[in-house]
VOGU-3710 file (C-alpha; in Angstrom, 3 decimals, decimal comma):
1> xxxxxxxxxx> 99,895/93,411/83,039  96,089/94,398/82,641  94,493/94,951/79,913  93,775/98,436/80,437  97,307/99,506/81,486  98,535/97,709/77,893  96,061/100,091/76,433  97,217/103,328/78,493  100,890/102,396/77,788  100,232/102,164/74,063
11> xxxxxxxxxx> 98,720/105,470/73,766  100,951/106,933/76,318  103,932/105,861/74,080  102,128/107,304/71,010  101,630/110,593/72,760  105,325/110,609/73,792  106,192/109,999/70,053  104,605/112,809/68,646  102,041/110,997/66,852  99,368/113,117/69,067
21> xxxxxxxxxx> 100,143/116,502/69,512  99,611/119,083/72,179  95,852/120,176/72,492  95,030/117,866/69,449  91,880/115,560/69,647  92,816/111,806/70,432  90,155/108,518/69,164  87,459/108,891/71,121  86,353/106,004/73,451  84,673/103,639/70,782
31> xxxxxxxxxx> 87,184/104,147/68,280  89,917/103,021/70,454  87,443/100,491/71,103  88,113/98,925/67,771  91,818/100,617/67,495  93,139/98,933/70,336  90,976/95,414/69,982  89,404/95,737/73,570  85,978/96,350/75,441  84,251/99,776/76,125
41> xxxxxxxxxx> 85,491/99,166/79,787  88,444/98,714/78,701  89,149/101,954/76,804  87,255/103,736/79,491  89,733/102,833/82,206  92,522/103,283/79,727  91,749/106,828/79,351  91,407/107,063/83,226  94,958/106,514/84,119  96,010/108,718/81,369
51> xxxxxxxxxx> 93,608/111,772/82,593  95,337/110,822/86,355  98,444/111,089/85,100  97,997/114,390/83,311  98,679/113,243/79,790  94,996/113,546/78,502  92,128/116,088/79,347  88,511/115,694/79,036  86,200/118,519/77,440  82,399/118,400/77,613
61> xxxxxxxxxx> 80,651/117,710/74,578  83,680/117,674/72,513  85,919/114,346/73,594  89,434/113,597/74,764  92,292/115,967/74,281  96,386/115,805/74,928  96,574/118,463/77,589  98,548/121,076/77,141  102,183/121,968/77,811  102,044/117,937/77,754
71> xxxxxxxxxx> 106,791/118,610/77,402  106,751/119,045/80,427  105,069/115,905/81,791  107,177/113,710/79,315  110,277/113,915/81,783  111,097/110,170/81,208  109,273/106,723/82,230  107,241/106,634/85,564  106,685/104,554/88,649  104,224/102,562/88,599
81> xxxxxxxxxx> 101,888/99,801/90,763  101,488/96,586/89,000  98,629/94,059/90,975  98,984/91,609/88,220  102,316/90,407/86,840  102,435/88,075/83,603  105,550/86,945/81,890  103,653/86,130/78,564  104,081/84,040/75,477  106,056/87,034/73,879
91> xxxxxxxxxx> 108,861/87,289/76,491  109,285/83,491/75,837  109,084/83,711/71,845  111,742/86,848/72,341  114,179/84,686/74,456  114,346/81,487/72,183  115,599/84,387/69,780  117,866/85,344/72,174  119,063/82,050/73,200  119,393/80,750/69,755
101> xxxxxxxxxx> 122,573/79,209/68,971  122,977/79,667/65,102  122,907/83,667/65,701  125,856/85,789/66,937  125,353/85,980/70,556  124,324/89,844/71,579  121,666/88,864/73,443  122,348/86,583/76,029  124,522/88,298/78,913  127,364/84,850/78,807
111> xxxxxxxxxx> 131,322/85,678/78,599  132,865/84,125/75,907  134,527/81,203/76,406  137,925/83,094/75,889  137,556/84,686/79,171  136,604/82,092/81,097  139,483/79,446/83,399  138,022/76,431/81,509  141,272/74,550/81,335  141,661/74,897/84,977
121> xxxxxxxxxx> 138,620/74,322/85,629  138,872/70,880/84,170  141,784/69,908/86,144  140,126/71,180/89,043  137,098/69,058/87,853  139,154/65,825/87,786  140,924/66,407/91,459  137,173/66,639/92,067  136,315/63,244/90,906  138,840/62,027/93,647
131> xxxxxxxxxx> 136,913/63,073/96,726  134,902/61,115/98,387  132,620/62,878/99,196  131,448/63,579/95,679  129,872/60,096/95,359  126,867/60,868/98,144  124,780/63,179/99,405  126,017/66,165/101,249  124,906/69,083/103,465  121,883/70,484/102,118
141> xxxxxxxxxx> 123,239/74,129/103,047  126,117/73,137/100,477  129,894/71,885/100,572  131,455/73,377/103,874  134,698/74,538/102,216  133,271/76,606/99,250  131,149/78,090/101,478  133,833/79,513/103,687  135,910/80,558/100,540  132,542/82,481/99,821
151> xxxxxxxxxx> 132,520/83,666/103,152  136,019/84,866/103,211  135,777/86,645/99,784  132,555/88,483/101,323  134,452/89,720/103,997  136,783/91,868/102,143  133,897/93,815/101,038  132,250/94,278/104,404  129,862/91,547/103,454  130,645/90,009/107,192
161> xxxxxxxxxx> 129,239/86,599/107,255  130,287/82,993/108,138  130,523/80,260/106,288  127,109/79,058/108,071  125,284/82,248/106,773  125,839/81,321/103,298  123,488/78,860/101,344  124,686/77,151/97,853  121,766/77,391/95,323  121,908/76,243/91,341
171> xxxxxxxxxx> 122,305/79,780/89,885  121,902/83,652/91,365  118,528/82,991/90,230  117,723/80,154/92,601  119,034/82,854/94,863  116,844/85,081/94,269  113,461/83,051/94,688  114,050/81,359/97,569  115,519/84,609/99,004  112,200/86,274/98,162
181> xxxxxxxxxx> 110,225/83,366/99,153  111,153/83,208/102,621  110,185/87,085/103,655  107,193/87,543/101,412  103,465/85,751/100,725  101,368/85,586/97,679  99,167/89,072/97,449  102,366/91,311/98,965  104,236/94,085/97,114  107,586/94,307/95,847
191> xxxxxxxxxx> 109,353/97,519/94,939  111,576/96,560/91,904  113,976/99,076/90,605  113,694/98,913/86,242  114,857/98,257/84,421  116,379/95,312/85,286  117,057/91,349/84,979  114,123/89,595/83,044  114,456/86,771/85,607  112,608/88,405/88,495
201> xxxxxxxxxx> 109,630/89,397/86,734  108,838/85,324/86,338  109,881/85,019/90,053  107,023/87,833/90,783  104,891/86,096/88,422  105,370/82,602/89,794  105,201/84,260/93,382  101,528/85,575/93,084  103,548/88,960/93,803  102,494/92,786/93,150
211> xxxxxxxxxx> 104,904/95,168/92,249  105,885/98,568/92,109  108,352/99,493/89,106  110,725/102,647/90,295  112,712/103,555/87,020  116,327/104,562/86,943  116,620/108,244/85,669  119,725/109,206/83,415  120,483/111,752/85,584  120,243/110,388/89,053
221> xxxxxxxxxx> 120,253/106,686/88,820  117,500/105,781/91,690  116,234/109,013/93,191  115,937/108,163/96,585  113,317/110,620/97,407  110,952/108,668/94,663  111,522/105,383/96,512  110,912/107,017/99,919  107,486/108,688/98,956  106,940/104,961/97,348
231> xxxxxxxxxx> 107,592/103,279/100,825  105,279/106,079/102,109  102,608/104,555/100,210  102,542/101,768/99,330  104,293/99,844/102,091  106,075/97,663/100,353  107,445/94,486/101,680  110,300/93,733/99,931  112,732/95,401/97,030  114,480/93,030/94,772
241> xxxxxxxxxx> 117,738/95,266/93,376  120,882/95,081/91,590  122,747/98,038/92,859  126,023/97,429/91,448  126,204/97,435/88,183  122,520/96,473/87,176  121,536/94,122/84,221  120,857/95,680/81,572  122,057/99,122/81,957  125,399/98,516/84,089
251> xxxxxxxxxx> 124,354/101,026/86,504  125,985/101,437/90,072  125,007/103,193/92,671  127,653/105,173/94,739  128,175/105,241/98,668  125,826/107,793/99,182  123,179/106,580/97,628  123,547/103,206/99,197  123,514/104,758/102,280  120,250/107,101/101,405
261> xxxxxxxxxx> 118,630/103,892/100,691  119,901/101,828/103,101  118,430/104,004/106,152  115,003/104,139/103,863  114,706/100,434/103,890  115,615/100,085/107,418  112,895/102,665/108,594  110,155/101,359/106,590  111,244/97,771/107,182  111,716/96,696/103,673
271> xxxxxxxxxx> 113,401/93,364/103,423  116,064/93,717/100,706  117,112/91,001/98,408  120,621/92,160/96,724  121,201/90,860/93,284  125,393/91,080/93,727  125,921/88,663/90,373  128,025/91,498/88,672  129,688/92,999/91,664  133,297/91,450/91,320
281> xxxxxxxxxx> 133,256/93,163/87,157  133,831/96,744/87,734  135,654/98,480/84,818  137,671/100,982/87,665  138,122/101,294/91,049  137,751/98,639/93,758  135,342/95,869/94,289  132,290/98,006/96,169  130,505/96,890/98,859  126,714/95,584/98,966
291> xxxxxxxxxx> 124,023/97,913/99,841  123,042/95,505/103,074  126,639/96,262/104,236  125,093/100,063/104,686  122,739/98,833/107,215  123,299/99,139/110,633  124,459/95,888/113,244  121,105/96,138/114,931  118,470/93,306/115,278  115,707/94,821/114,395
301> xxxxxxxxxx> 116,795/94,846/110,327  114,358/93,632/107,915  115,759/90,509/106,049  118,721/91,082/104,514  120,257/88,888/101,671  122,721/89,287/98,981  122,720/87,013/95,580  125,543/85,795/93,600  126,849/83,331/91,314  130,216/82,034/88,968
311> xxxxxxxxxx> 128,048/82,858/86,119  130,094/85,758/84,858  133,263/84,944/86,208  133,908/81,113/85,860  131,128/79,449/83,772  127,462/79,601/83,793  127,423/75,957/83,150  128,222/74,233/86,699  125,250/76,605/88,084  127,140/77,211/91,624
321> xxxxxxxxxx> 125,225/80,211/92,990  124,614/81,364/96,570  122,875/83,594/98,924  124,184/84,717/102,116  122,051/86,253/105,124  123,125/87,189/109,013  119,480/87,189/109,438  117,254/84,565/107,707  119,129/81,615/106,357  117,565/79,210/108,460
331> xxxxxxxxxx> 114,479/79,915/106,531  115,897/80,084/103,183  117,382/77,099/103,958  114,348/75,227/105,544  112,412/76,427/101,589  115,182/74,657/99,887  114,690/71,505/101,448  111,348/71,448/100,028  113,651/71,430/96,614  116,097/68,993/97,107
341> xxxxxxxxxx> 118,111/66,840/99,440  121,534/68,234/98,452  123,351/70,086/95,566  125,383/68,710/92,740  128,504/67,593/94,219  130,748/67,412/91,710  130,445/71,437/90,626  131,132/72,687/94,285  133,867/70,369/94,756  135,550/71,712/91,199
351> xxxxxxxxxx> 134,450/75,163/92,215  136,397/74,815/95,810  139,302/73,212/93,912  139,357/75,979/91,338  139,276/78,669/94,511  141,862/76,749/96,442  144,470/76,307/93,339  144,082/78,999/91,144  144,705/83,296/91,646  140,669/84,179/91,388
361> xxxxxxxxxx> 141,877/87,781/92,417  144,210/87,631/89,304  141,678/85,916/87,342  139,077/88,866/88,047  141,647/91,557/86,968  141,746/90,260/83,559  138,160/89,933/83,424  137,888/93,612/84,812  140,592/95,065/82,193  138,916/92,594/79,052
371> xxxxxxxxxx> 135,691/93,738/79,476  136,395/97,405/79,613  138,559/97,349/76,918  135,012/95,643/74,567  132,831/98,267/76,219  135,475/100,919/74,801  135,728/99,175/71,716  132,226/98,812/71,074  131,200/102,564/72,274  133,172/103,959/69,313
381> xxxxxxxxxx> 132,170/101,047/66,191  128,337/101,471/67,718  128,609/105,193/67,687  130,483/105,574/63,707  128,431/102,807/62,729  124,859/104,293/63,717  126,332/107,805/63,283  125,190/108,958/66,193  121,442/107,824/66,332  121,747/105,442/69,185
391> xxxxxxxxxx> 122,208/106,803/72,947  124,188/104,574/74,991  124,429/104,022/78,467  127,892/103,921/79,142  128,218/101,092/82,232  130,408/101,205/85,348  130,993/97,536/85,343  129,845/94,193/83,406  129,674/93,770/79,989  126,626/94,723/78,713
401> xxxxxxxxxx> 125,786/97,891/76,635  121,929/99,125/77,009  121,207/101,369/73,811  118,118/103,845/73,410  116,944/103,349/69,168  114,966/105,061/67,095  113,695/102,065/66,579  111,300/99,857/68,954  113,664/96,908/70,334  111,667/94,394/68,837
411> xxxxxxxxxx> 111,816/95,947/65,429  115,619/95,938/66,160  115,835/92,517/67,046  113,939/91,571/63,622  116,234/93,626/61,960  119,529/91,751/63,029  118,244/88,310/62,984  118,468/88,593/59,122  121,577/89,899/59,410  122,669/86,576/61,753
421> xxxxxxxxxx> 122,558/88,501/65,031  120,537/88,561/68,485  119,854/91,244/70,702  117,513/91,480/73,530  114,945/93,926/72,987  114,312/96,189/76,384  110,308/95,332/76,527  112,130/91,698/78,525  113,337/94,211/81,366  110,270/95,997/82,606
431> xxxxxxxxxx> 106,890/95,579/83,292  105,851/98,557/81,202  106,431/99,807/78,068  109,337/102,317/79,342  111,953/100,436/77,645  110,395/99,715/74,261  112,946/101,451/72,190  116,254/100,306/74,039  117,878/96,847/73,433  120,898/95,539/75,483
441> xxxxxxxxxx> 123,942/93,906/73,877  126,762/91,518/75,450  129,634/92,933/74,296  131,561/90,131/77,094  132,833/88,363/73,824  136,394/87,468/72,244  136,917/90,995/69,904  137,814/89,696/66,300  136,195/90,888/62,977  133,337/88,875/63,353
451> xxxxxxxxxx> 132,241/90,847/66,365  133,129/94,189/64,889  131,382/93,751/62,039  128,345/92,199/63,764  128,005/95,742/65,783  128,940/97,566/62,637  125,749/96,091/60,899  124,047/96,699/64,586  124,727/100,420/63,884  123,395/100,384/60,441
461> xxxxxx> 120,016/99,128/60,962  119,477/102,120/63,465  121,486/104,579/61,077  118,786/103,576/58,392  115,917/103,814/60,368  115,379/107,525/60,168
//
């Protein structure tokens, strides 16, 4: 992010927190100057954006002013074009936080080890050690057999591909760059929904990508309309997404809006990569269906790809993930063979095993009924605990909660790492400063006291904030 558009944010935010009021005089241009630690050019073009967006006014002779009736601009967070992306030395100090080991684990978005197969995963591991074909290299587009199991799953959820459309990656992540990769070149424009997984911002980043944050809104998820006048103008050529069940704020969009979008992509010829990593975890209902599965048979589609790993479901550690593609995985594939020869082996082998042996339907179902059962749980201890000061996103699927503070995230996430606990604070899922005061929380954990108490302390530190 620029420097100027750090600047606008921060007084945008201040502006939207009262701390300027309607018609009342903001720091002129050389006090922000020294305010805000930046040039003269800086401030200057600061103040720009915020006259463009209607937030500020300028008066002749007398300086800057917040503009009046300035409610009814602060509707929520706003779109916005991003020509420089920078995952900085913050987002990387934030997630050792919320990686760190000797903390109780809100913040990284793993299942407990209580809900994942692991015993049957290790005998499925040593039946693995048996093959063959684990002890050399094999097809670079990944073990035949697990892909057709992924395949065959797909095609319950009218995600119809073969076994030869699919491509075995280490991680949904993986996924997601080369996916990206192979329909986009350095200098072109994303549309990225937000907020959402802090992954793709470093795969923009790393890229040389643009990108064009669309918020959700509380009240209509992803307004279609927005994205279409967004396509209108800016022309973008690709949109990374997460439409069921979205990390961090377990969104999902329904039918119609997959559809609404679907038919916006197609006629603007927006390649779509589908981040599908929490689609089998819905809380109720049926598995749903992929928003590429909304696009017409035709051949003139953009590139279409959908995203997906046994992160959440069977362990994050063997780092199987896949994409799959009618229409471009020949030139996924031909980018990952400028990674690697072939893929670990052993892990697809145990992950096949594991498919071929074992109920994964079943397994899901008690995944499904576990995690909605700790969302529940933790909706009603967050809620007595912070007595009412925290706004929570209830999810449709997953097992993350993302929670609107008071508080600014970070100041949050200071908080509870006294208290023994990390959370990740929502500045790591956008490019702006929309999400400063949320924080998500994995709530995908075994429920004993030590959790319960963990979110009871959670609650606290925003109860005693204000």
């Amino acid at each position: 992010m620029t420097k100027y558009q750090t600047v606008a944010d921060s007084l945008k935010s201040e502006i939207e927190s009262g701390l300027y009021k309607e018609s009342e005089k903001i720091p002129s241009l050389r006090e922000i100057q020294e305010l805000k630690n930046c040039s003269l050019t800086t401030a200057k073009e600061a103040y720009r954006i915020l006259e463009n967006e209607g937030f500020i006014e300028v008066k002749p002779q007398s300086g800057y002013y917040v503009r009046k009736n300035i409610e009814n601009k602060i509707t929520g967070p706003q779109n916005e074009f991003h020509d420089h992306i920078s995952a900085d030395d913050r987002i990387q100090s934030i997630m050792r936080d919320v990686m760190n080991p000797d903390l109780i684990p809100l913040g990284a978005a793993i299942p407990g080890n209580e809900f994942l197969p692991l015993g049957k995963f290790i005998t499925s591991y040593k039946t693995a050690l048996l093959y063959k074909d684990m002890h050399t290299y094999g097809d670079l587009q990944g073990f035949p057999p697990l892909r057709e199991k992924i395949a065959e799953r797909s095609r319950r959820y009218s995600h119809n591909i073969s076994s030869d459309q699919v491509l075995i990656t280490t991680g949904c992540t993986e996924a997601l760059s080369l996916s990206l990769q192979s329909c986009v070149s350095p200098g072109d424009t994303v549309l990225v929904p937000s907020p959402t997984y802090v992954g793709i911002f470093q795969i923009l980043e790393a890229l040389k990508l643009k990108a064009i944050e669309v918020p959700y809104r509380d009240e209509v998820g992803l307004d279609g309309e927005e994205v279409e006048k967004l396509c209108k103008k800016h022309r973008p050529n690709a949109v990374i997404i997460a439409p069921n069940f979205n990390n961090p704020n377990g969104a999902m969009l329904d039918e119609s809006s997959k559809q609404a979008l679907a038919k916006i992509f197609y006629e603007y010829n927006v390649a779509v990569v589908e981040d599908d990593i929490y689609g089998d975890l819905p809380h109720v209902g049926p598995r749903p269906r992929p928003l590429i599965s909304y696009f017409p048979n035709s051949k003139s589609n953009p590139p279409l790809f959908v995203c997906s790993s046994f992160s959440k479901t069977i362990s994050p550690g063997i780092r199987i993930g896949w994409v799959s593609s009618k229409n471009e995985i020949r030139n996924v594939t031909k980018l990952a063979r400028a990674y690697k020869i072939s893929h670990n082996q052993l892990s697809q082998i145990s992950a096949y095993e594991f498919l071929r042996k074992y109920p994964y339907e079943r397994h899901l179902t008690f995944l499904r009924k576990s995690f909605h059962s700790n969302i529940q749980l933790a909706l009603k201890t967050l809620e007595n605990a912070s007595e009412g000061k925290m706004k929570i996103q209830k999810p449709d699927g997953g097992f993350v909660l993302w929670i609107k503070s008071p508080l600014d995230g970070q100041k949050v996430l200071q908080e509870a790492k006294k208290r023994k606990i990390t959370i990740a604070p929502g500045v790591l899922f956008g490019l702006s400063h929309h999400w400063k005061k949320y924080f998500r929380i994995n709530v995908g954990l075994k429920w004993n006291s030590d959790l319960e108490n963990a979110l009871i302390r959670l609650g606290e530190i925003v109860s005693k904030s204000s």
